[in-house]
C-alpha positions in Angstrom: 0.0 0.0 0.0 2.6 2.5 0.6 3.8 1.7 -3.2 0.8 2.6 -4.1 0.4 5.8 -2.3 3.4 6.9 -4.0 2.5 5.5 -7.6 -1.1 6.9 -7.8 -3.1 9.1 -6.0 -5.9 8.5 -8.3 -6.4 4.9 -7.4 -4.9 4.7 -3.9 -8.4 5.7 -2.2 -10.6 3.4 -4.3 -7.9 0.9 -3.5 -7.5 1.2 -0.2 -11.6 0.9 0.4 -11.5 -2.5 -0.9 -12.2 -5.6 0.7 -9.2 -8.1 1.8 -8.8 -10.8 -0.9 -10.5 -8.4 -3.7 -8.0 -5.3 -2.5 -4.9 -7.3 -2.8 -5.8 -8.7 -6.1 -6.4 -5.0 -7.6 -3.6 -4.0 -5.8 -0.9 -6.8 -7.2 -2.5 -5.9 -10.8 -2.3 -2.2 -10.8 1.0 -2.2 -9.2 2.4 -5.1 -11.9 1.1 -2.5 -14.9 2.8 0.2 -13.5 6.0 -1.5 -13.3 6.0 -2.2 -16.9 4.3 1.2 -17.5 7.5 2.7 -15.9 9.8 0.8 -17.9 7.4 1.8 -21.4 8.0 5.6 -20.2 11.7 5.6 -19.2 13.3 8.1 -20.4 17.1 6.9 -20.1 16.4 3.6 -21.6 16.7 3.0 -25.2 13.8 1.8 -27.5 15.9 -1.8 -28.4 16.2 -2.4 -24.7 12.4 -1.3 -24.0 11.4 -3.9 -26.2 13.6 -6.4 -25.2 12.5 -6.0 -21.4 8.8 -5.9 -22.3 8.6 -9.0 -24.3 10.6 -10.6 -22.0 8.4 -9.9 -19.2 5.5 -11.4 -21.3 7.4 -14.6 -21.7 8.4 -14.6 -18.2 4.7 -14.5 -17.3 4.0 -17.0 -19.6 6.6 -19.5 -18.2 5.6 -22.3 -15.4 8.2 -20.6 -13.2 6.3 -17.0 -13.9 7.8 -15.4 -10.6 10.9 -16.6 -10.9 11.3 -15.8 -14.3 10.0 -12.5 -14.3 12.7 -11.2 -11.9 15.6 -13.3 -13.8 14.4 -11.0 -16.8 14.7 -7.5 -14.3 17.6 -8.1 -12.6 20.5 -6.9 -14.7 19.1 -4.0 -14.9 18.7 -3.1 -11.5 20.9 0.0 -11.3 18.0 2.0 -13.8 14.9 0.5 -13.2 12.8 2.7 -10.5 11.7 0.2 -7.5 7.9 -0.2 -8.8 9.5 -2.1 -11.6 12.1 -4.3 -9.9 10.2 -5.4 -7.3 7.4 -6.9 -10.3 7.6 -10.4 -8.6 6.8 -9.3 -5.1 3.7 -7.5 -6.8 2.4 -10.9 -8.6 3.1 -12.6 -5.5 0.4 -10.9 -3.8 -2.5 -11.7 -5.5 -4.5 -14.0 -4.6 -4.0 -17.5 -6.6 -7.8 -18.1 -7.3 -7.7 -15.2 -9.6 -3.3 -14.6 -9.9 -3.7 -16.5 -14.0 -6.0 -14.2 -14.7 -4.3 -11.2 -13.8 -1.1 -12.7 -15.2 -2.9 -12.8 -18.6 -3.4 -8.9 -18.9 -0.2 -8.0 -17.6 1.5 -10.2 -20.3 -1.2 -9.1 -22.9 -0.3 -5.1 -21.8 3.6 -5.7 -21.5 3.1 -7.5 -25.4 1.2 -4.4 -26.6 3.1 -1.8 -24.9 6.5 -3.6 -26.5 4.6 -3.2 -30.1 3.5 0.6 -29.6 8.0 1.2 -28.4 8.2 -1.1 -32.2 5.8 1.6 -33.8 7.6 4.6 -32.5 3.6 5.5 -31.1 2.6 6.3 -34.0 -1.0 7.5 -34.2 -2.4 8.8 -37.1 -6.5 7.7 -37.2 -8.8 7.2 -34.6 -8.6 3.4 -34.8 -4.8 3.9 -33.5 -5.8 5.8 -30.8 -8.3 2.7 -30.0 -6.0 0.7 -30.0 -3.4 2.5 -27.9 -6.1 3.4 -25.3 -7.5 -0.3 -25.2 -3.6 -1.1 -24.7 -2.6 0.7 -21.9 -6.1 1.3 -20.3 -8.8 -0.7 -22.4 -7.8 -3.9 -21.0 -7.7 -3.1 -17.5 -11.2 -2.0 -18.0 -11.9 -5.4 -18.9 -9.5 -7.4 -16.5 -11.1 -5.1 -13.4 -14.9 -6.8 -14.8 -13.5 -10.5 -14.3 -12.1 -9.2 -11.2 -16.1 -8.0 -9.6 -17.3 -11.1 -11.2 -14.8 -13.4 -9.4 -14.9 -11.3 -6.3 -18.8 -11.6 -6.3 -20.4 -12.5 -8.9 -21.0 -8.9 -10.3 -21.3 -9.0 -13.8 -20.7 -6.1 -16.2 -20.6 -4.6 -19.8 -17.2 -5.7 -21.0 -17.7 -3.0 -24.4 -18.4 -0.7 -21.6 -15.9 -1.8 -19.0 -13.4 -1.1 -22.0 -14.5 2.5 -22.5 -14.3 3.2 -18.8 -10.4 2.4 -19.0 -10.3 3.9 -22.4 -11.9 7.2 -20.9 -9.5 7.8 -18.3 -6.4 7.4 -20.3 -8.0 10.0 -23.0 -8.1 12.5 -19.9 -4.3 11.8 -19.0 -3.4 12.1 -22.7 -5.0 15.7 -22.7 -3.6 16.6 -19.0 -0.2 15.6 -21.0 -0.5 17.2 -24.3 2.5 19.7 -23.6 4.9 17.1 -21.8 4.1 14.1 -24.3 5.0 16.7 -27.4 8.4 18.0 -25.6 9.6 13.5 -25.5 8.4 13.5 -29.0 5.2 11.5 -28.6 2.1 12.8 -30.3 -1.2 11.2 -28.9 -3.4 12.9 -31.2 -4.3 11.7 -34.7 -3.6 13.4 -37.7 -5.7 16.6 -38.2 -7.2 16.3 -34.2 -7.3 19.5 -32.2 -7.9 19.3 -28.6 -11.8 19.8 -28.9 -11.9 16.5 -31.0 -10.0 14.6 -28.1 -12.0 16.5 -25.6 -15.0 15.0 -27.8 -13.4 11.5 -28.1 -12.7 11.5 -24.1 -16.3 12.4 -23.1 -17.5 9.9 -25.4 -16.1 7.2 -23.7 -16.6 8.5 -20.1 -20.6 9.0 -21.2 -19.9 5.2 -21.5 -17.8 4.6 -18.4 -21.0 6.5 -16.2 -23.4 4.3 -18.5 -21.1 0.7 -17.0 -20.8 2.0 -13.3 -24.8 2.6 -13.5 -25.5 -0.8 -14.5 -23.0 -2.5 -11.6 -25.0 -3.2 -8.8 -24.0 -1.7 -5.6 -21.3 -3.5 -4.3 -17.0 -3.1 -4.0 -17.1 -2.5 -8.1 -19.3 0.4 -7.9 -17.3 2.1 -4.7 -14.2 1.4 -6.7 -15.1 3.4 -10.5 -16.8 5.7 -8.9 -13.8 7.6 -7.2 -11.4 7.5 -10.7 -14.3 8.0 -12.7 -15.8 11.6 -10.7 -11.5 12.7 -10.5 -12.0 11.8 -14.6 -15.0 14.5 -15.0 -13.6 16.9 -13.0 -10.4 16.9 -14.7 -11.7 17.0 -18.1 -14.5 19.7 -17.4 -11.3 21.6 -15.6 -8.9 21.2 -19.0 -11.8 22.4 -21.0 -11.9 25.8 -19.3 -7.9 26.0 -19.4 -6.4 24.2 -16.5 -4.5 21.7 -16.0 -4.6 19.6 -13.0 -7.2 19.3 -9.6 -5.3 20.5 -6.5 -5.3 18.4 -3.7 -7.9 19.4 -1.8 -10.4 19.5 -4.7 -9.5 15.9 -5.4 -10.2 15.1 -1.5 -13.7 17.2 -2.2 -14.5 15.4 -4.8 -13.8 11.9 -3.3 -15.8 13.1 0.2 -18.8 14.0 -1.8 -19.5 10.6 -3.5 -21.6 8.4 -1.7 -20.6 4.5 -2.5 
């Protein structure tokens, strides 16, 4: 928990809330994604080694020695990875083992795509790239969270809509980090796109994402989108009147207003 106080403020409330068995297993999966996320983002590492890493890691998780392998793959590079990533093993090791294959499955599937969009230099040019960027690096965990409530208890959701919830908040990080993202060289936006046509294509899917949380019945998997989901809103309706990011204490406003 306290690496994921430091790796999200976003999802370390909603988190946190959770039930034992259900919080650990959302815990090991968000914490596993971020460690490749990190190693996808690193700016002193080259693209060859990126790619190398990431597929790697995917084959590691593949292997029948999945934990031991994984950190066999991390290891050498232990003097430039950040802690989230080297410690990958301990993260898998805390999910639960009723549900650890399944989570094991996206984080392959993510570290697989995320080594193909370092291949593709991130290239986006239509719409259907940015589809399939968000649905890489948000998309599935949209998904992977909806076997996660149904395991947990049954809950059963949208997985279209589950997608689009992930896919929504990624769009709003991708506008939050228009300026930064253009200064590494990464363009998120397709060809011709403005920011009122991502603004458009973010409350698209988050008009989805409020469409899947009101069809959850009340339960863990509503108090958890809820939280991420209102910070999502708020963000986007603040970037659309020319800010940039919620201060602290109107993220803790927003988080003590919803009722779960």
């Amino acid at each position: 928990m306290t690496m994921l106080e430091k790796t999200s403020r976003t999802f370390y409330i909603p988190i946190s809330r959770l039930d034992a068995g259900l919080r650990e297993a959302v815990t090991s999966a968000y914490l596993c994604m971020r460690a490749i996320d990190e190693i996808e983002d690193h700016e002193e590492i080259n693209d060859e080694l990126k790619k190398n890493l990431l597929y790697g890691i995917r084959d590691a998780i593949k292997s029948p020695n999945a934990i031991e392998a994984t950190q066999d793959q991390l290891s050498p590079h232990k003097e430039i990875l950040p802690e989230v990533s080297m410690r990958l093993n301990e993260w898998m090791l805390l999910c639960p083992a009723s549900i650890a294959q399944t989570v094991f499955h996206y984080i392959a599937m993510m570290s697989e795509q995320m080594a193909d969009w370092v291949q593709t230099q991130w290239r986006i040019s239509t719409e259907e790239d940015l589809d399939r960027y968000t649905y890489s690096v948000a998309g599935m965990v949209g998904e992977m969270l909806s076997e996660l409530w149904q395991w947990n208890d049954g809950t059963k959701s949208d997985m279209t809509k589950a997608v689009a919830f992930g896919r929504g908040l990624q769009a709003v990080n991708i506008l939050r980090n228009r300026d930064e993202d253009l200064k590494r060289g990464v363009d998120f936006f397709p060809d011709g796109w403005e920011f009122k046509d991502m603004l458009k294509y973010t409350r698209r899917n988050l008009k989805l994402a409020d469409d899947y949380i009101a069809e959850l019945r009340k339960g863990p998997a509503v108090q958890f989108c809820k939280i991420p989901l209102a910070l999502a809103h708020a963000t986007v309706n603040l970037l659309a009147a020319g800010g940039n990011k919620l201060t602290r204490a109107a993220v803790l406003k927003i988080v003590n207003k919803i009722n779960v």
